[in-house]
N, C-alpha and C positions, 0 to 999 in steps of 0.2 A: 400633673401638678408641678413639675419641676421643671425649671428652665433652664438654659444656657448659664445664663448668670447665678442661680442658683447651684449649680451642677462644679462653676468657677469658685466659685466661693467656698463650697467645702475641699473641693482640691488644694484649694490657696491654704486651707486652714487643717488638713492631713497631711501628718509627716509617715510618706511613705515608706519608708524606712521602718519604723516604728509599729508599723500597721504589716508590714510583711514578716517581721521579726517575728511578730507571734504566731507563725507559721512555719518560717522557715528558719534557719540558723545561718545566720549572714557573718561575713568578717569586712573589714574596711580594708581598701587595696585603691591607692591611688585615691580619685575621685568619686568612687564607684564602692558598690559593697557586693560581696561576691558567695553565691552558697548552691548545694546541690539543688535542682529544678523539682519545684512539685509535682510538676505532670508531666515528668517520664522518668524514666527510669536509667540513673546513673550514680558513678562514685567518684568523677571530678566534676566541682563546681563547672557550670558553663553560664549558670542567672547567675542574671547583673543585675542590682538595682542603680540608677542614676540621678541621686536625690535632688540636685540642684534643677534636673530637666521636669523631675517628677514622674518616672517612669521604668519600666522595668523591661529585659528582654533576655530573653535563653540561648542561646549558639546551636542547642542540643534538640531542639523541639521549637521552634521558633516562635513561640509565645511573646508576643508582648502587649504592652500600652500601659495604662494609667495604673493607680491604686484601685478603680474600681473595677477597671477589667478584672485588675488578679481577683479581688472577693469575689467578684462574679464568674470565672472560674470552678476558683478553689471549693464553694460554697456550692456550685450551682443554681444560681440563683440570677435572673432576670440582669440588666447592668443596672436599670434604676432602683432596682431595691435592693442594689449596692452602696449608689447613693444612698437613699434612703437611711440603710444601715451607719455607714459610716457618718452620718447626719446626725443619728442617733447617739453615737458613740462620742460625738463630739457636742454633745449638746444645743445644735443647731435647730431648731424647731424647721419641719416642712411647711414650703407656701400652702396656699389654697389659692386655687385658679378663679375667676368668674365662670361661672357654669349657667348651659343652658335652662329655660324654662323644665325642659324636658328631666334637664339630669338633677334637677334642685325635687322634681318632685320623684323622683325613683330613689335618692339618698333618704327622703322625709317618710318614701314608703317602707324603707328597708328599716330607719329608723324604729318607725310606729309598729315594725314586726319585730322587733329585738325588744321594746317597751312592752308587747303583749306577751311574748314568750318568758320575759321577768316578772312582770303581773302574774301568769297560771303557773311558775315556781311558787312565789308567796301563795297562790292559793291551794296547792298542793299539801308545802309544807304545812301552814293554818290547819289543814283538813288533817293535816297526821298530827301534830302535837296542840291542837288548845280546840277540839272536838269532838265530840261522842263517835262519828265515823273514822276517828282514826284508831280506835282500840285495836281493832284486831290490825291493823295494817304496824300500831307499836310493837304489840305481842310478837309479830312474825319479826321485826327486827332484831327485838331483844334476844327470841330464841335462835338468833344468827350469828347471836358476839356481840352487836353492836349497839355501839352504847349511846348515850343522848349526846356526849361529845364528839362522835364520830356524824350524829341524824344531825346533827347544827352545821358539824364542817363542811357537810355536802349537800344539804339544805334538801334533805332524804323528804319525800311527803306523802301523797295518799291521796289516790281519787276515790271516789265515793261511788257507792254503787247504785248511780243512780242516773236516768237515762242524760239529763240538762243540767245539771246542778253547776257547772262552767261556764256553759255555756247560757243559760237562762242571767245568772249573775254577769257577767263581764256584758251581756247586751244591755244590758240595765246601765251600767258604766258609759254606755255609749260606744264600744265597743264595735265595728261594723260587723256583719255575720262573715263576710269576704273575708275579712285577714281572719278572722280563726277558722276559716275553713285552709286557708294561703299558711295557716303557721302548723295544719294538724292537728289542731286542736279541738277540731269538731267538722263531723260531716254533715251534707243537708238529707234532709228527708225527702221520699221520692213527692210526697203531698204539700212539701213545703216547712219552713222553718229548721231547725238543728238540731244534731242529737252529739253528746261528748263521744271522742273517739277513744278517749281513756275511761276506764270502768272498774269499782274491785280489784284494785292492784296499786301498791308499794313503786312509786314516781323518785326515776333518778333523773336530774334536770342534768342535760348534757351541754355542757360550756367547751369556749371555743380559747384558743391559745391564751384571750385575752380576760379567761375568767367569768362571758358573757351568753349567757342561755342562749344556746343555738336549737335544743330539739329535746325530746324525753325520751326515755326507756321504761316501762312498765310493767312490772312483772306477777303473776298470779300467785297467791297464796294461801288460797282453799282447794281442798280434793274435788269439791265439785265444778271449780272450774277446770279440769284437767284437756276436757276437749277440746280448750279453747290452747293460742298460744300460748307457750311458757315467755316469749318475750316478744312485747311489742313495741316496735319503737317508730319514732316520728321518721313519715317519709323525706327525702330529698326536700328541700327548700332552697331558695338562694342562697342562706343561712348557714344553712347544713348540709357539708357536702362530706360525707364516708370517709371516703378515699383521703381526704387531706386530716380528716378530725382522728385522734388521740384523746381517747376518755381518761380524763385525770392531771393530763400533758399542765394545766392553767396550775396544780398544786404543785408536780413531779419535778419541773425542772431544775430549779434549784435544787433541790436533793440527786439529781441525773448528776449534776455538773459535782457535785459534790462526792459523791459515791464511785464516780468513774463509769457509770455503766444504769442501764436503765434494765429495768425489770417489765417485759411483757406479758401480761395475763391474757387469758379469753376473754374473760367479760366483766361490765362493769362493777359486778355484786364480786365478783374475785380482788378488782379493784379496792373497792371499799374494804373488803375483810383485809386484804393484805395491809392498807394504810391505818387500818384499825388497831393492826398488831405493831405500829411503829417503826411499818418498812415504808417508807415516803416513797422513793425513787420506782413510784408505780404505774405501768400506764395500759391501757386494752384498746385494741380496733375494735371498730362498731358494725358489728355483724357478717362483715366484710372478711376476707383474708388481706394480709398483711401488705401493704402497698408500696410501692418505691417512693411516694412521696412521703408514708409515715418514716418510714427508714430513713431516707434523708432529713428528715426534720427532728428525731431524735439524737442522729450525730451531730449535729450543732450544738449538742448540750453533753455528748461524752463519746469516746470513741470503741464501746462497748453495749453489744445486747444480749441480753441472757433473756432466753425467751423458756416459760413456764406456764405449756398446757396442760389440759387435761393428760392421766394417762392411758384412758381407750382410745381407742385405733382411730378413731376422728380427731382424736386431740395431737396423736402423733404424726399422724398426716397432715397435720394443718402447720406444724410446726416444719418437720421436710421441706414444706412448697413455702411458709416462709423464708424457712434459712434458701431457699433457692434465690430468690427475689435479694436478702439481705447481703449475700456474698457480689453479687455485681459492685456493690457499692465496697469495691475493692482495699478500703481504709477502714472497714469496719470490722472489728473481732467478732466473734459468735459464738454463744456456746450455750449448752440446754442444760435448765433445770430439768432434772428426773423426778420425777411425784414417788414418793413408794406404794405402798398398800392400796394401788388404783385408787387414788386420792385426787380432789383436785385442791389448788392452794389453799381455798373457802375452808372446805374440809379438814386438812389438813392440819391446818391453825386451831382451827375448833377443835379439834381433837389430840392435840398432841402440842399446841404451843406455838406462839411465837420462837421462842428461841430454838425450837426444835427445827422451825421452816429456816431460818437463819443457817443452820449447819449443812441442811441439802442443798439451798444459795450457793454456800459455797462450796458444796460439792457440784457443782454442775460441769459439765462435758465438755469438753472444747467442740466445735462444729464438727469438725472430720471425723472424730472420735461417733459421735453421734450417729452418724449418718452410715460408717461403716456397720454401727451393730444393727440400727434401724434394716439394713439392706439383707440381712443373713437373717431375721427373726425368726421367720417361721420358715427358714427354710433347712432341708434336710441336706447338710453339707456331707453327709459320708456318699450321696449321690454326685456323680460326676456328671451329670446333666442341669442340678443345681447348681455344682460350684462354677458349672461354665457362665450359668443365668448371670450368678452372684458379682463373679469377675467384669460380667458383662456392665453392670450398673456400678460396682465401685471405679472405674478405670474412668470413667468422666469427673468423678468426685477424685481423684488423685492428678489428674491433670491437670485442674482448677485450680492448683497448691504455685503458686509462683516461688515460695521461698525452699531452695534446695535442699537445705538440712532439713526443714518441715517434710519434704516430699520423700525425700529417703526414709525418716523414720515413718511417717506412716504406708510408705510400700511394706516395709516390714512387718509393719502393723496387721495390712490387711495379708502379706503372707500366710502369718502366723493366723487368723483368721479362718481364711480359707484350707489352710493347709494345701498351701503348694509352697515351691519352691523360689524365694524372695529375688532370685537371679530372672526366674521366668517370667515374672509380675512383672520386674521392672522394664524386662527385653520387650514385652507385649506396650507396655505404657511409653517407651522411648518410641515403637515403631506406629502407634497410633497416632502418637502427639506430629512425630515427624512426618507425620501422611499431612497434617491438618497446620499444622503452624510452621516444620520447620526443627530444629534442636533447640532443647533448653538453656535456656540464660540464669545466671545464677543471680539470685532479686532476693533485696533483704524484704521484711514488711514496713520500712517505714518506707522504704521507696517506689514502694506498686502505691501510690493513690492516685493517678489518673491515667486515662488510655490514650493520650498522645504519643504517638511514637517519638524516637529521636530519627532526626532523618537528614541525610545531604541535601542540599540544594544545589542545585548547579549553577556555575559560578566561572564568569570569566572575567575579562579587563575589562569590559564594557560596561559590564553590571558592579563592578567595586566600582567604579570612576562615578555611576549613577549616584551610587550611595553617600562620594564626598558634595554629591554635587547637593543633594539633598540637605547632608548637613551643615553645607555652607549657605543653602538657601535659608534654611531653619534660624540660622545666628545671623546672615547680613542678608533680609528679603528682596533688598535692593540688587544683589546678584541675579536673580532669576533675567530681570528684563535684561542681563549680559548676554545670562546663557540664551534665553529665548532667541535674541538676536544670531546667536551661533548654532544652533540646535534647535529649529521647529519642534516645539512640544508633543506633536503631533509623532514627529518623526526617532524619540526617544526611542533605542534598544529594545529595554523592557519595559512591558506593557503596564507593570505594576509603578513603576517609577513615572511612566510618563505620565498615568493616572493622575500622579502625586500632585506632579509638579504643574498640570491643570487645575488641579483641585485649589494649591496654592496659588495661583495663579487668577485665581475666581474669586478667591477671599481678600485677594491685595486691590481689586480691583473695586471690591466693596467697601473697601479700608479696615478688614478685620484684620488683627493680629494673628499669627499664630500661639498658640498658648500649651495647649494639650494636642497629644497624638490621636488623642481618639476623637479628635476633631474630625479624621479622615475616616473613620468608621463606616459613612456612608457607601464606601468605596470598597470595602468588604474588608475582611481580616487579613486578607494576603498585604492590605496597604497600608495597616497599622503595623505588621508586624516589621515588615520592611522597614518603613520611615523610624520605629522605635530600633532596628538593628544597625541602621545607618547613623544613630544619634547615639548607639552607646559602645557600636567598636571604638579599639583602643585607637588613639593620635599615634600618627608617625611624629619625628623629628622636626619633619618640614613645618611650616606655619600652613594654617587652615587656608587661606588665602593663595597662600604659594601651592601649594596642593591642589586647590579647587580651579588653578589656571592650567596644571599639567593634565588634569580628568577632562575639563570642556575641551580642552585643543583634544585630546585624544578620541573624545566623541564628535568634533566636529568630523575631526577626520574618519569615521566610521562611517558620517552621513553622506562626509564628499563620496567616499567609496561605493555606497548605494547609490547616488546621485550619476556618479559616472558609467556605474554598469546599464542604468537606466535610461539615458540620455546611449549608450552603445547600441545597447538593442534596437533603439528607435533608429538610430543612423542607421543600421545593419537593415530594418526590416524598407526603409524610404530610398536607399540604394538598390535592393533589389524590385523595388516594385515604380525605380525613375519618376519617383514624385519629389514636389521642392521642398524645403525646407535641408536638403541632406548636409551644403556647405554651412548655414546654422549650426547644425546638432554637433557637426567637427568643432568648430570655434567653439561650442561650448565645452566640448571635451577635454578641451586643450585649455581653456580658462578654468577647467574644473582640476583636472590633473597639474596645473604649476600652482597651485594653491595648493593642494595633495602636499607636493613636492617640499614647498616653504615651512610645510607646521614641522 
């Protein structure tokens, strides 16, 4: 849905500057703003932003191009729903494309599935607060904690124990039997017609970021349905997909963003209880363990998760192989609520209080802390076959620590732990790390959030002379058809430059301007990051002009140099095998080498 000009437009109307500041800490220097690099790790500024060009680049890590590379970056996140964002953020409304036959009727289907999945909410809820089938479905609520202000907030409801009652009604509506078999909502009979897939069971309607019934969760509340699931929830749909969905996320974020840190439960009845008790900033995965796409999608709203399972041995497992998933996302803190009295939050609350859950909140664990005691639990550490096991699984959980005073104090930590000796711990963790990466670098936490290296590029005269040549193409396009005439494009140094200066070359010849760096995008990231490096090194003294006439002579001459070793070999091999052409290939030698001579 978004075009070129579309894509121009909000660039034109983003002050990059502005837009990275909220990320990074910039200072003005010269023409240019200057601050330490978000995706690698350093403690002299080398990003540059260059607001007049509209574009940013690092020395250190070689990153560059537009404002929406950096969100698309920084964010991880696609580059057009960088756009997109930044669209948003500027109050720019997105086009809408002409769209085929095909795709007008798969948006009207996907519609008509979002319109039925909001219909069997209302018919839900209906069925639990203003009908005789929803008594006992209120009963079980109320002896939950929760209240009619909490059954409204989450439009809580109630299927009926009965084999159609959904689905008999919504066919009646006109309803086709296809989409509520396509939304879950009822399966067919092996003899023909429908029967509801939900039954006898307390309906939580599960919404998608934007507030919008994506699927349900269903849960039993009589002894005698015990053999049946304790929860059932709507399969996969276009709608509803797992792995991306956070149950609660359409309430929680504002309260995320507000609170600093998001609160993860098990499930979505933990959910409710917890938001019931006046902790908002709540949110649960849906059946699923914990996913890189939920993690990434709730740091956008805080730079913290405190995650609170159950406390048997499933719940603490699930939270482990969380935090495992959650620490990749190297920017993110983590630390575990602990339940006491084998409680889970639901319980918890119900028995002892909101404000009482509030005080274990904020007693929760930092991640390392967690994980070291998680790893010794059940094990018999006066055994020296244990403490070797134990060492064995903390010494990866201590190498993962980038920040060096963090890593010291928790070697000591698990020292004291294990009971061994805190010199031994660490001699084993320097010579393991050093087998695998190398020695340690001393890294704060604000400066591990990405895994770009910083790295050399190799670098000679040829290729700086490329780079003025670039930037003089950039400000006077008219140069190119100079250089081209002295420098076949074809025949450029480096390969990333000559790319460039084709790709340029192809857009003047269409009569496009150049405008943005990530016009060259197609050409991969080596050529954005280039052309954005060559447009925000510092000026010499000399004038652009005068500069960009001392770089072409010097690359012409690089090419005569190629030219004449080529045109030798040829003479060399047509001399020894007495074929014509060989008093030619001299003369050209010698026209090649007094122009050598002149520059």
């Amino acid at each position: 849905m978004i075009s070129r000009e579309f894509v121009d437009k909000v660039r034109a109307s983003a002050d990059i500057v502005k837009v990275i500041s909220g990320y990074v800490s910039l200072k003005k220097r010269g023409d240019r703003y200057w601050g330490c690099c978000p995706f690698h790790n350093e403690k002299t500024p080398s990003f540059s932003v260059k607001p007049d060009d509209g574009f940013f680049y690092c020395f250190g890590c070689h990153a560059g191009g537009n404002v929406f590379k950096f969100i698309s970056m920084y964010e991880n996140i696609p580059y057009y729903d960088a756009v997109a964002r930044v669209a948003e953020d500027l109050n720019i409304p997105l086009p809408r494309r002409e769209q085929t036959p095909e795709q007008i009727a798969r948006e009207k289907h996907i519609e008509d599935m979002r319109q039925v999945n909001k219909l069997a909410g209302t018919f839900f809820h209906n069925c639990l607060t203003m009908t005789v089938y929803g008594k006992k479905g209120l009963a079980y609520f109320h002896q939950r904690g929760i209240d009619e202000e909490t059954i409204k907030e989450f439009s809580l409801g109630f299927a009926p124990d009965a084999w159609d009652k959904l689905s008999s009604a919504f066919l009646q509506r006109g309803i086709s039997p296809e989409i509520l078999v396509e939304c879950d909502l009822a399966r067919q009979r092996q003899r023909g017609g429908l029967f509801d897939r939900f039954r006898n069971r307390v309906m939580i309607p599960i919404r998608d970021d934007r507030g919008r019934v994506v699927g349900f969760g269903g849960r039993i509340i009589e002894s005698s349905q015990q053999e049946q699931a304790k929860y059932l929830n709507s399969r996969e749909t276009v709608l509803f997909n797992k792995r991306q969905l956070l149950f609660g996320l359409d309430k929680a974020y504002r309260h995320i963003e507000k609170a600093g840190f998001a609160l993860v439960v098990e499930g979505y009845m933990d959910v409710i209880s917890v938001y019931a008790a006046g902790i908002r900033n709540v949110v649960a995965s849906l059946g699923t363990a914990f996913t890189r796409e939920q993690c990434k999608k709730l740091l956008r709203y805080a730079p913290e998760i405190y995650f609170c399972y159950d406390s048997d041995e499933a719940g603490q497992n699930a939270i482990f192989r969380a935090i495992e998933v959650a620490r990749e996302m190297e920017n993110a803190v983590i630390k575990v609520v602990q339940m006491p009295d084998g409680k889970d939050p639901d319980e918890f609350i119900r028995k002892h209080g909101a404000e009482e859950f509030q005080k274990v909140i904020q007693g929760a664990l930092p991640m390392v802390e967690f994980q070291l005691q998680y790893i010794v639990r059940d094990m018999d550490l006066n055994s020296l076959e244990s403490r070797l096991q134990a060492m064995a699984r903390i010494l990866p959980v201590l190498s993962g620590l980038k920040n060096m005073a963090q890593r010291n104090a928790y070697v000591a930590r698990a020292a004291q732990i294990l009971g061994v000796a805190e010199n031994e711990l660490m001699n084993e963790l320097n010579r393991q790390h050093r087998g695998r990466y190398g020695s340690y670098q001393s890294q704060s936490q604000e400066q591990v959030r990405a895994a770009r290296p910083a790295r050399r590029q190799a670098d000679d005269a040829c290729r700086r002379a490329g780079r003025v040549v670039l930037r003089a193409v950039w400000q006077e396009p008219v140069v190119l058809e100079h250089f081209a005439g002295m420098v076949p494009l074809d025949a450029v140094p480096d390969q990333v430059q000559g790319s460039v200066l084709r790709h340029m070359k192809e857009m003047l010849d269409r009569g496009e301007e150049f405008t943005d760096v990530m016009q060259f995008g197609s050409l991969g990231e080596q050529a954005v990051e280039e052309l954005s490096r060559a447009l925000v090194e510092e000026q010499s003294q000399q004038d652009l002009m005068g500069l960009y006439e001392d770089c072409a002579r010097l690359l012409r001459k690089h090419y005569l140099h190629s030219q004449f070793e080529l045109h030798r070999l040829r003479a060399d091999r047509l001399s020894r095998e007495g074929q014509k052409g060989y008093i030619e290939e001299l003369a050209l030698l010698q026209k090649i080498k007094n122009e050598m001579d002149e520059l």
